[in-house]
C-alpha positions in Angstrom: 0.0 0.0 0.0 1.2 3.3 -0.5 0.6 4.7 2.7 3.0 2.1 4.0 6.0 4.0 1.4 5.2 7.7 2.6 6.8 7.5 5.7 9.4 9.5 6.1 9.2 10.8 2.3 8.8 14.1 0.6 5.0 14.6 -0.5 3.1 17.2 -1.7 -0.3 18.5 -0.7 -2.5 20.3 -3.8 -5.1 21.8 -2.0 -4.9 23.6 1.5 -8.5 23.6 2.7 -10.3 21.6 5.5 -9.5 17.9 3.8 -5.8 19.2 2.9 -4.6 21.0 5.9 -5.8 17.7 7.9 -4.0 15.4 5.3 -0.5 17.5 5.7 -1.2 17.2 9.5 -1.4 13.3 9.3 1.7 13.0 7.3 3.7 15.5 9.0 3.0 12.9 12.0 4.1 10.1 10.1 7.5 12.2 9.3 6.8 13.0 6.0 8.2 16.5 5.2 4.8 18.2 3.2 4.7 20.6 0.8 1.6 22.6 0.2 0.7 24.0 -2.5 -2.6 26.1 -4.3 -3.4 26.9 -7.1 -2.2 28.8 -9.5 0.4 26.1 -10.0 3.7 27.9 -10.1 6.0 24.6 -11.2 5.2 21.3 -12.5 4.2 18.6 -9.8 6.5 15.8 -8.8 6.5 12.7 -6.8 3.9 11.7 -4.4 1.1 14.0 -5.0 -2.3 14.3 -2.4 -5.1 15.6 -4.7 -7.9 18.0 -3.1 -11.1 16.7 -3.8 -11.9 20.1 -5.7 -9.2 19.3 -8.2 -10.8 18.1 -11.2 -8.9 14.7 -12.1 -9.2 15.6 -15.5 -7.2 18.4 -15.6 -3.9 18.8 -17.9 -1.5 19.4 -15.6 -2.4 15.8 -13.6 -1.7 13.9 -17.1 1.4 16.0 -17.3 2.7 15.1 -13.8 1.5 11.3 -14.6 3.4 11.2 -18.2 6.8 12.7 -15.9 6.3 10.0 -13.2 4.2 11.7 -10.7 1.8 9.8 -8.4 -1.3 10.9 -7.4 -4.1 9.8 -5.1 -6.4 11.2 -2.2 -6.8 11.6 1.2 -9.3 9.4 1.2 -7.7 6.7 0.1 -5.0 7.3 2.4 -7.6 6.5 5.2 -9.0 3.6 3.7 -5.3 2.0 3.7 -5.5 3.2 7.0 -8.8 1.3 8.0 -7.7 -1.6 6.5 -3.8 -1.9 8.2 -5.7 -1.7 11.5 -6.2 -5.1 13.4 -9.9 -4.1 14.5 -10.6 -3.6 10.8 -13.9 -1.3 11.4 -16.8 -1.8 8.8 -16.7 1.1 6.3 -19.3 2.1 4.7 -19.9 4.8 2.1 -22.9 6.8 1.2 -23.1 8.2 -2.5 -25.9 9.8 -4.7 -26.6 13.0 -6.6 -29.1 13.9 -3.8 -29.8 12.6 -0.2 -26.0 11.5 0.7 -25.9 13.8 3.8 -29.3 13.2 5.4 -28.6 9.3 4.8 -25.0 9.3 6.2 -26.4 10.7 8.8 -29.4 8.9 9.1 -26.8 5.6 8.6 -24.4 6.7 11.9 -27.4 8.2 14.0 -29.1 4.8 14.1 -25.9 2.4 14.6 -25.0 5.0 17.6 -28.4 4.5 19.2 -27.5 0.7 19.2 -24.7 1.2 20.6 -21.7 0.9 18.2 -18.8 3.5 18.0 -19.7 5.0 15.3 -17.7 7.8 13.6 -19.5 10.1 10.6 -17.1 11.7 8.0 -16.1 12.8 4.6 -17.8 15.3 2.1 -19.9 15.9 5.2 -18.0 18.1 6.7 -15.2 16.1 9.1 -12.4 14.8 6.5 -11.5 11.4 7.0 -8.3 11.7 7.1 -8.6 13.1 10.4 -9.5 9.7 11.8 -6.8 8.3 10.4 -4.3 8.0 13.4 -7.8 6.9 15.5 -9.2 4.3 13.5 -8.8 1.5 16.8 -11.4 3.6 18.5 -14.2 3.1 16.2 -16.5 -0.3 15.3 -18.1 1.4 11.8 -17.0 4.4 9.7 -19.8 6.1 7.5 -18.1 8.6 4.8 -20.1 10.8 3.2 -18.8 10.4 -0.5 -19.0 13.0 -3.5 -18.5 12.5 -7.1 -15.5 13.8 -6.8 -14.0 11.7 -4.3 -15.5 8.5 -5.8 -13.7 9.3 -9.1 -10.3 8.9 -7.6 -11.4 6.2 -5.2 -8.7 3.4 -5.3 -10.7 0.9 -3.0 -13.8 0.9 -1.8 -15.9 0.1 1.1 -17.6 -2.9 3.2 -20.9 -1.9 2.4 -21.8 1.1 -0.2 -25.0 2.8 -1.0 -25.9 4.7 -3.9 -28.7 6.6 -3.8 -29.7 8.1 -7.4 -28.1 9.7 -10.3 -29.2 13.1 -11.5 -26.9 15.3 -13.9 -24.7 17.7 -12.1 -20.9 18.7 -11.7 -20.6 19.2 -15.3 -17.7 21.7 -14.7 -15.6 18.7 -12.7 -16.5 16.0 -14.9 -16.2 17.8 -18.3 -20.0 15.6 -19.2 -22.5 14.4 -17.4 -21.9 10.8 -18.8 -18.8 10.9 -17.4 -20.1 12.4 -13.8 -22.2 9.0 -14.7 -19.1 6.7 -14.6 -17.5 8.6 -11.9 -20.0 8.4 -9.2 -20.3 4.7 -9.7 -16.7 3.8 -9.2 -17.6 3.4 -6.0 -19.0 0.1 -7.1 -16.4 -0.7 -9.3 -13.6 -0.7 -6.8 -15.5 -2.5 -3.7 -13.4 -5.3 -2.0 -14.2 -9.1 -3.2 -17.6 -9.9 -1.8 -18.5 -6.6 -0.7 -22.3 -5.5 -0.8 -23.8 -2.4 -2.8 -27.3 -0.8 -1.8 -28.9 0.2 -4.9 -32.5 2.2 -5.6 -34.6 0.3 -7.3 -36.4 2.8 -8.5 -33.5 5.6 -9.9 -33.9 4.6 -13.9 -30.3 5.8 -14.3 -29.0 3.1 -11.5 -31.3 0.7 -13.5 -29.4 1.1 -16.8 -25.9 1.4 -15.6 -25.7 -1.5 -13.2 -28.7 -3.9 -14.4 -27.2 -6.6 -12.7 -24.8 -5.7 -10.5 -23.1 -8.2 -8.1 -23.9 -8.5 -4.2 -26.5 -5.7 -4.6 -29.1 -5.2 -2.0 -31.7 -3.2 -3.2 -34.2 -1.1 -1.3 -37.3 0.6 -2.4 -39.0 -2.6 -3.7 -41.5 -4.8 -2.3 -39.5 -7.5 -2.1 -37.1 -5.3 0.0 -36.9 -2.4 2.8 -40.3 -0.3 1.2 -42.7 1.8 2.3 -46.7 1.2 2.2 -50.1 2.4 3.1 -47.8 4.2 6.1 -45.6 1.4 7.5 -41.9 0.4 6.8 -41.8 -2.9 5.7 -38.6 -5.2 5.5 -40.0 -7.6 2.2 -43.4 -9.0 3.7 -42.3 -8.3 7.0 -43.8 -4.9 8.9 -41.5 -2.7 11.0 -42.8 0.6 12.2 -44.6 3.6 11.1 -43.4 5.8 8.9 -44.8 8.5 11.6 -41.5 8.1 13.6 -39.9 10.1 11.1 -39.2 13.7 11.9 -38.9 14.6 7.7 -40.7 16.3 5.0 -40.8 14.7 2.3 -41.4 11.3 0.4 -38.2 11.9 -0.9 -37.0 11.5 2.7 -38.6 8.4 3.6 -36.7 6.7 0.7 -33.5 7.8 2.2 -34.8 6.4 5.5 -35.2 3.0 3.5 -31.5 3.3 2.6 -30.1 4.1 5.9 -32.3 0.8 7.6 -30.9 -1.1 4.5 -27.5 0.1 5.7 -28.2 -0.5 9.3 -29.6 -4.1 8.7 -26.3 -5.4 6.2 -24.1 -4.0 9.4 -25.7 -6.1 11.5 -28.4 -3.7 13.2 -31.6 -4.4 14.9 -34.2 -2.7 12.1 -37.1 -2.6 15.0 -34.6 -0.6 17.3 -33.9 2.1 14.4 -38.1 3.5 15.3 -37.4 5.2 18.6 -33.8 6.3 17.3 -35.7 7.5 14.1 -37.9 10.1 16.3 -34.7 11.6 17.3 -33.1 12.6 14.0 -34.4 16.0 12.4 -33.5 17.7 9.4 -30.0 19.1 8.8 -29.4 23.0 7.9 -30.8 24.0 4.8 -32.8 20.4 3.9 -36.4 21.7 4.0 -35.4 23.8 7.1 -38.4 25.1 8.6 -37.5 29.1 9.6 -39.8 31.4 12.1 -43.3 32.8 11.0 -43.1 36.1 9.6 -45.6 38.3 8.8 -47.5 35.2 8.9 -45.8 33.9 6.0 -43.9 30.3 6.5 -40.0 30.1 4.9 -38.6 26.9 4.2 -34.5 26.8 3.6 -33.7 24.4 0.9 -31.0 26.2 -0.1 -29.1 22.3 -0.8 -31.4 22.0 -3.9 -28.6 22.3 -6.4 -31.0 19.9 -8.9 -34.4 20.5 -10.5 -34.8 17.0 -9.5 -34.1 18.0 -6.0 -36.5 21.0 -6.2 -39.4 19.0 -7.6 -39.0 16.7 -4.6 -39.2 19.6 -2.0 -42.5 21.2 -4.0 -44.1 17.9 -3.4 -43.2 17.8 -0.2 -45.9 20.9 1.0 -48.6 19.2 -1.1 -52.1 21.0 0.2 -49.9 24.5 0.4 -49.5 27.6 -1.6 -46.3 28.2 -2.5 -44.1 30.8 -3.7 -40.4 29.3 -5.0 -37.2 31.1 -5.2 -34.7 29.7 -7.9 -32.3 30.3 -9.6 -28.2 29.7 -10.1 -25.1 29.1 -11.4 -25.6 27.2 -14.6 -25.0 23.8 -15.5 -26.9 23.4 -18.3 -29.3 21.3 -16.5 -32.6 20.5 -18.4 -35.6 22.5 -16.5 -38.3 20.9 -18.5 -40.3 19.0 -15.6 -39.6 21.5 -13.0 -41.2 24.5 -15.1 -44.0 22.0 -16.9 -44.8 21.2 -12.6 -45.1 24.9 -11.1 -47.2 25.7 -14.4 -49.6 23.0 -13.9 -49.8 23.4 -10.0 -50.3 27.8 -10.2 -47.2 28.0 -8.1 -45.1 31.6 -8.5 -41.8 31.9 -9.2 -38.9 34.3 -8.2 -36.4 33.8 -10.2 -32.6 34.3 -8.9 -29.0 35.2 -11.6 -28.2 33.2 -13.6 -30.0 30.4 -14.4 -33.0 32.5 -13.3 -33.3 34.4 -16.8 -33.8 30.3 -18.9 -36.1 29.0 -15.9 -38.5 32.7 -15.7 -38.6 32.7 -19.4 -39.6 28.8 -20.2 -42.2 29.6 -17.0 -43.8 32.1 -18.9 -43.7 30.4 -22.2 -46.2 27.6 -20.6 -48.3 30.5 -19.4 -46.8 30.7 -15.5 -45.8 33.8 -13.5 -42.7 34.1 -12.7 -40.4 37.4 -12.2 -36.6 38.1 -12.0 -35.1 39.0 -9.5 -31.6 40.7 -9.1 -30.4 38.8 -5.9 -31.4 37.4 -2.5 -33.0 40.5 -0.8 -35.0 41.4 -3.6 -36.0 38.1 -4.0 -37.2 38.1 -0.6 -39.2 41.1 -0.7 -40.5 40.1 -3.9 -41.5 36.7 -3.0 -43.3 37.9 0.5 -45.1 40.4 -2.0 -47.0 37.6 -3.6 -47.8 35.5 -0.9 -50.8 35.8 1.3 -51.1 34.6 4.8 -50.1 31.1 5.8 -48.9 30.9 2.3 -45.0 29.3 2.1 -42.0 30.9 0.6 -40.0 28.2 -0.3 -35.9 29.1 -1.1 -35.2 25.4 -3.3 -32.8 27.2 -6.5 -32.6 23.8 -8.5 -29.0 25.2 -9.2 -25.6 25.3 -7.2 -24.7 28.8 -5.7 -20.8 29.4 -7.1 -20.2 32.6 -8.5 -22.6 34.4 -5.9 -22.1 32.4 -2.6 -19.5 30.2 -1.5 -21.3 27.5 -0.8 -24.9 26.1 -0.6 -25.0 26.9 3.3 -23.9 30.7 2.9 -26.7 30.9 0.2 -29.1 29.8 2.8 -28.0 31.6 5.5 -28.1 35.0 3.5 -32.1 34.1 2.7 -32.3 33.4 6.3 -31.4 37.4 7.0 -33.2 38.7 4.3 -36.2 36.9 6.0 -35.5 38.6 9.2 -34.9 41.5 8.2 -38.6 41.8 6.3 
C-alpha cells in the first residue's frame, strides 16, 4: 500500500482547505516532510502528489505530472489503507448519490450509535476522514459521506456502499455528465471481493448502468426495505410507522429505507432504528423550517442544487400555496419538468442570476408567472409580496450557488437574514 512507502518521504499537498490542511497534518505525523501548494500552480508537480477533492482529475496538468512520473491519489484513500492496516478492521461504509447522501449518512451513523456501536460520521460531510486516520482503533463502523468527486479517484472501496440516485450535475468537474455517470459509480467498481452495494430500485439511471450488479441489496422494492399504506416494511415483514420520522418529504422516507438497509447489512436491529428514528431532524438548509413572519412560513432548501431535488421539495408541502425562489449558477441542467410542474400546480416563481433568466422565461412560455429577480433581498421582498397569509415561501434554487455564494450553506444563510430583516 502506499501509505506504508510515505513515511518519512517528501509529498506534496494540492489543496490547503479543511481535507488538505488535515492530510499535511497526518503525514507530518508520520515524518513526511509536506509541501503545500494552491493553485495557481507555479511549477510542475513531482513525486507523491495528495489531490484536493476540488481538483478536477481531469485536468492537464495531472496527465502532465503522470506522463513525468508523478503519483497521485487522495486523502481518502490514504484513510481507507489506514482502516484496512488496523487489526480491528472497522466496517466502512460509504454513502453516494446525486441527492440525499448527507441526510442518509447521517441517518446511517445516528441509528448504529443508538445501538450502541462507535460510530464515527465523516467525509464530504463536513469532518475529513483523514482526520480519523491516526484513530481508527477507536471506532467499530466508519460512515463517509462520499462526492462525485471523491469517488472518481477512489482506489478501494468500502464494506458496504450505498448509492442513492443519479441526476446530472458537476458538469464543470467531470467535463459531461456521462462521465459524472461513470465517476459516481466507481464506488461500485472498486469495492473489495464480496463486498455489498445498496442500490434504488427505483433511480432509472441506477437501473441502466448496473442492471445486474453483483452483491446488490436493493431497497425501495417490495421484495425489500419499502414503504406502504404508512408502514416500513422489510419484504413482507412490517416494521414501524413511517410516523416516527421527523422529515418532510417522500423523498425523505426513501433515504430512510437506505439508511435501515444500511443498518440491517451491518448487522443492526431494524425494530430498534423506530425510537432512534424520532430523534433525528433535518440538517441546515434540507427543507429547514425558519420562524413565522408576517404570517408567511419560509422553508430553507437552499441544498437543492438539482431540479430534480427542487421537484422533490414542491411535493413535499402538497395541500400549500407556495411561492419558490430559484435560480443559479448554470449547468446546463434541463428545466423541463420542473417549469411544466409549477405551471400545472399555479405556483409563483422568483427567479434568482443566472440560471434564473432560462427557468423565468420557459415559465412564462407555458403561461406561469414568474419574475426576476436581481439577488437574495430582492427576491425576498418580492416573494413575500406575492404570498398571502399562511402561504409558504420556499428558497429550493434547482442550481448550485458558485459565483454568488461560497457555498450552498452561505446561500441559505443569506435568505435566512433577508427573511429577518422583512
Amino acid at each position: 500500500m502506499l501509505l506504508e512507502s510515505l513515511k518519512n518521504s517528501p509529498v506534496t499537498v494540492w489543496g490547503a482547505g479543511r481535507e488538505g490542511n488535515a492530510c499535511a497534518e497526518f503525514l507530518q505525523k508520520r515524518g513526511c516532510a509536506v509541501k503545500i501548494v494552491e493553485d495557481p500552480l507555479t511549477e510542475p508537480l513531482r513525486g507523491v502528489v495528495i489531490k484536493s477533492p476540488g481538483i478536477s482529475r481531469y485536468r492537464p496538468e495531472i496527465a502532465a505530472a503522470k506522463q513525468a512520473g508523478a503519483t497521485f491519489t487522495t486523502a481518502t484513500n490514504l484513510f481507507i489503507q489506514a482502516a484496512r492496516l488496523s487489526p480491528k478492521k472497522p466496517l466502512l461504509i460509504g454513502v453516494t448519490g446525486t441527492k440525499g447522501k448527507s441526510t442518509t449518512s447521517s441517518l446511517v451513523a445516528h441509528l448504529l450509535r443508538e445501538q450502541g456501536k462507535k460510530v464515527a460520521l465523516c467525509g464530504n460531510i463536513g469532518v475529513p476522514s483523514i482526520s480519523y486516520a491516526d484513530k481508527v482503533d477507536d471506532f467499530d463502523i466508519f460512515v463517509l459521506e462520499v462526492s462525485s468527486y471523491q469517488a472518481a479517484d477512489l482506489e478501494q472501496g468500502f464494506d458496504i456502499s450505498v448509492v442513492l440516485n443519479l441526476y446530472p450535475e458537476h458538469i464543470d468537474w467531470h467535463g459531461s455528465h456521462e462521465r459524472y455517470y461513470q465517476d459516481k459509480l466507481n464506488i461500485v467498481r472498486v469495492r473489495p471481493d464480496g463486498a455489498s452495494v445498496i442500490l434504488n430500485a427505483n433511480n432509472p439511471r441506477l437501473s441502466h448502468y448496473l442492471p445486474a450488479a453483483q452483491n446488490a441489496v436493493y431497497f425501495d422494492a417490495p421484495v425489500a426495505i419499502h414503504i406502504e399504506n404508512g408502514l416500513f416494511y422489510d419484504g413482507i415483514e412490517k416494521l414501524f410507522a413511517t410516523s416516527a420520522v421527523n422529515l418532510k418529504g417522500e423523498h425523505n422516507l426513501k433515504n430512510v429505507c437506505a439508511a435501515l438497509t444500511a443498518v440491517k447489512l451491518a448487522g443492526g436491529d431494524l425494530f430498534l432504528c423506530e425510537d432512534a428514528l424520532k430523534t433525528f431532524h433535518a440538517l441546515p438548509h434540507r427543507l429547514q423550517e425558519l420562524p413565522v413572519k408576517n404570517g408567511l412560513r419560509f422553508v430553507d432548501d437552499s441544498i437543492a442544487t438539482t431540479p430534480e431535488s427542487t421537484l422533490a421539495a414542491l411535493k413535499s408541502f402538497p395541500e400549500t400555496k407556495i411561492v419558490l425562489i430559484a435560480g443559479g449558477y448554470d449547468r446546463k441542467q434541463d428545466y423541463t419538468e420542473l417549469s411544466d410542474f409549477v405551471v400545472r400546480k399555479g405556483i409563483q416563481v422568483v427567479t434568482l442570476p443566472s440560471t434564473g433568466e432560462r427557468l423565468a422565461r420557459m415559465i412564462r412560455e407555458k403561461g406561469g408567472f414568474a419574475v426576476e429577480a436581481t439577488d437574495m433581498t430582492n427576491a425576498v421582498e418580492t416573494a413575500a409580496k406575492a404570498a398571502n397569509a399562511g402561504d409558504l415561501v420556499l428558497l429550493s434554487p434547482a442550481a448550485p450557488s458558485y459565483g454568488v455564494y461560497k457555498n450552498f450553506e452561505e446561500r441559505g444563510d443569506i435568505f435566512a437574514q433577508c427573511v429577518a430583516a422583512l
